[in-house]
C-alpha positions as CSV (number, residue, x, y, z in Angstrom):
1,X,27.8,16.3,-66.3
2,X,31.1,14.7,-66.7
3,X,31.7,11.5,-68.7
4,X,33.6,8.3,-67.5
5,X,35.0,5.7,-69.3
6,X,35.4,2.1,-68.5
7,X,37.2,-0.9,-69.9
8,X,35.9,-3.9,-68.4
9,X,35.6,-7.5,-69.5
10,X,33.1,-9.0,-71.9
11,X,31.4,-11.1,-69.3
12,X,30.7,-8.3,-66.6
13,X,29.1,-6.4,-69.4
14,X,26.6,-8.4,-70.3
15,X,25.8,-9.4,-66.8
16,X,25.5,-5.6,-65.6
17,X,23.2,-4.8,-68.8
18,X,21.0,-8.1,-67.9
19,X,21.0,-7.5,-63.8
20,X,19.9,-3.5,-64.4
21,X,17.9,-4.2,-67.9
22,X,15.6,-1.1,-68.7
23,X,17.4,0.9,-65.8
24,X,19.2,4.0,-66.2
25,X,22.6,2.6,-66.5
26,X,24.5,5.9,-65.9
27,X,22.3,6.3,-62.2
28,X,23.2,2.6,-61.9
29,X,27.0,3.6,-62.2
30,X,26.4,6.6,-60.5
31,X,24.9,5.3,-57.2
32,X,27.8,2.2,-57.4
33,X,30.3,4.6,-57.5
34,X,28.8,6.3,-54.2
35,X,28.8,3.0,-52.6
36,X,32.7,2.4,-53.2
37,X,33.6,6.0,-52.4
38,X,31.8,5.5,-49.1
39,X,33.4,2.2,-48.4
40,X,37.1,3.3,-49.1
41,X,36.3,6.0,-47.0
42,X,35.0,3.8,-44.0
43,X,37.9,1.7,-44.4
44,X,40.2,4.6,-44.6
45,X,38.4,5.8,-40.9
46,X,38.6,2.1,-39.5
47,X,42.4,2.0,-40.5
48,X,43.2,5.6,-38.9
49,X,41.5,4.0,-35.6
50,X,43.4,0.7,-35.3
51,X,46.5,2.5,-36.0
52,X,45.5,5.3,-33.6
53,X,44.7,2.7,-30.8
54,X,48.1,0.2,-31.7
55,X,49.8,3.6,-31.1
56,X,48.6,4.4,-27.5
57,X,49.3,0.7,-26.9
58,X,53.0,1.1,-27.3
59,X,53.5,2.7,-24.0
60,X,51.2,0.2,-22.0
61,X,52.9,-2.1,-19.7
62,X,53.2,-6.1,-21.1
63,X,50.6,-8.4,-19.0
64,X,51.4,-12.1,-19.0
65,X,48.3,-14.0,-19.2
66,X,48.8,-15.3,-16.2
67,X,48.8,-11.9,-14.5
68,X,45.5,-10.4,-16.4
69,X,43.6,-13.8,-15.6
70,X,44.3,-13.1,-12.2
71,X,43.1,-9.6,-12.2
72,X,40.1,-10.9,-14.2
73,X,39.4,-13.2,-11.1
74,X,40.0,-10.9,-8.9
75,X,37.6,-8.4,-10.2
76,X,34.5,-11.0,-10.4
77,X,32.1,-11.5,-7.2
């Protein structure tokens, strides 16, 4: 299994090694490492999606609000 090394400060250090005392620290890292990979990739798939639906909106005709509060009423029984 590969090794990974990590410079962080003095403070976070001591705070990991008391939050995950007598824990396997490398699973720790492991599994934390998992979680960010996960969540860049989320955000990566939630940023494809607002750009994909800003992009269809480019062709959509402008509403004043005026105009969409009127359809709104108009709708509504």
């Amino acid at each position: 299994m590969p090794t990974v090394n990590f410079s962080v400060p003095e403070d976070v250090k001591q705070a990991f090694n008391a939050a995950f005392e007598g824990q396997n620290k490398s699973a720790v890292i492991a599994d934390l490492m998992r979680e960010a990979v996960a969540r860049a990739q989320r955000r990566q798939v939630h940023r494809a999606a607002v750009a994909n639906i800003l992009a269809s909106r480019t062709g959509a005709p402008a509403v004043t609000e005026a105009q969409f509060k009127a359809a709104r009423d108009a709708g509504r029984p």
